[in-house]
N, C-alpha and C positions, 0 to 999 in steps of 0.2 A: 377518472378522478384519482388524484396523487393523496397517498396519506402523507400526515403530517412530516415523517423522517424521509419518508421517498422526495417528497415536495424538496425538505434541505438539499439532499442530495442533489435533485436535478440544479438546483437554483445554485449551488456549488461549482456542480461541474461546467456550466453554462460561464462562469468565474475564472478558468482553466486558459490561459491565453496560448503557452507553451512549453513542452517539456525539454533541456535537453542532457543528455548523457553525457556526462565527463568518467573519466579514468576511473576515479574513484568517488564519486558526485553525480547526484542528480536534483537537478534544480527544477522549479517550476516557477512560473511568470502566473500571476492571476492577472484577472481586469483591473483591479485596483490597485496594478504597480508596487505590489508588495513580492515578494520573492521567498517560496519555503526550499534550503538547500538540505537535502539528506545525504550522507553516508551510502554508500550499499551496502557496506558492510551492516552497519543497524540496521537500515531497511531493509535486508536478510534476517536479523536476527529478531526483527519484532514482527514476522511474519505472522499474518494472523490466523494461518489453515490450521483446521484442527488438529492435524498430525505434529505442527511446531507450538502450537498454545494451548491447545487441547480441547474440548468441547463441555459445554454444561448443559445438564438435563432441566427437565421442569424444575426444577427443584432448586435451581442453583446449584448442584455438587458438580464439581469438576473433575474430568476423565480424561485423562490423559497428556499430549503434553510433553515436548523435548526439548533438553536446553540446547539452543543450538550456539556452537563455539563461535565466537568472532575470526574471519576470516580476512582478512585484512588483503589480503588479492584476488578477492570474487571482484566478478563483476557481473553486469548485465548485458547479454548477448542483443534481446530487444524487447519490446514489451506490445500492449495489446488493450484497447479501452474496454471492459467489459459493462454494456449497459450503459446506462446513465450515469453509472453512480463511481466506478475505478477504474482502476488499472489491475492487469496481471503481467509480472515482469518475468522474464525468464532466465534466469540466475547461470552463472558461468558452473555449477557445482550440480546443475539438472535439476534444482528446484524449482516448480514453479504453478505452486498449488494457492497459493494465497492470493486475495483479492483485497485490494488497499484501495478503501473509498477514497474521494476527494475532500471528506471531510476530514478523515486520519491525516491526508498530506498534506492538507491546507494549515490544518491545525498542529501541528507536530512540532 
C-alpha cells in the first residue's frame, strides 16, 4: 500500500517519457507532452542534500546548509533513477548527494 506522497510520486514518475542532456540543459518530456527544461547550473545549485540545503529537525530548525556558487560550466557527467520517485545526477565538480524527485522536476 502507497501513502498519499509516495502514491504522487509514483503516479509522477510513471509521467516521465524522457530525459535528455544537453551542454548546458536538461530537459524532460512527460506523458502529457508538456516539457520541464532546467539549467544545470540551478539544478546544481538547488540541490537538495543536506550538506547543500541543510536538514531540519523535529522541530523545524534548520542545520546547516551551503550556498553553493553558480558554476556556469558544470555539467552532468550521467545520472541514475533512484526508486520510484527521482533521479541522482552526477555533477562534473564530484557532486552527487542529492536526490531530485520527479515532482521537484515536473514542477520547477
Amino acid at each position: 500500500m502507497l501513502f498519499q506522497n509516495q502514491e504522487k510520486d509514483y503516479l509522477t514518475y510513471k509521467m516521465l517519457q524522457s530525459i535528455n542532456l544537453f551542454k548546458k540543459e536538461v530537459a524532460f518530456l512527460w506523458e502529457d507532452n508538456t516539457t520541464t527544461v532546467i539549467e544545470i547550473s540551478k539544478l546544481r545549485q538547488l540541490c537538495p542534500c543536506a550538506f547543500c540545503s541543510g536538514e531540519k529537525d523535529a522541530l523545524g530548525n534548520k542545520y546547516g546548509g551551503v550556498e553553493v556558487k553558480v558554476n556556469q560550466e558544470i555539467s552532468i557527467s550521467r545520472f541514475e533513477r533512484v526508486g520510484y520517485y527521482g533521479l541522482q545526477f552526477f555533477f562534473s565538480d564530484g557532486h552527487k548527494d542529492g536526490i531530485y524527485t520527479f515532482v521537484f522536476l515536473k514542477t520547477f
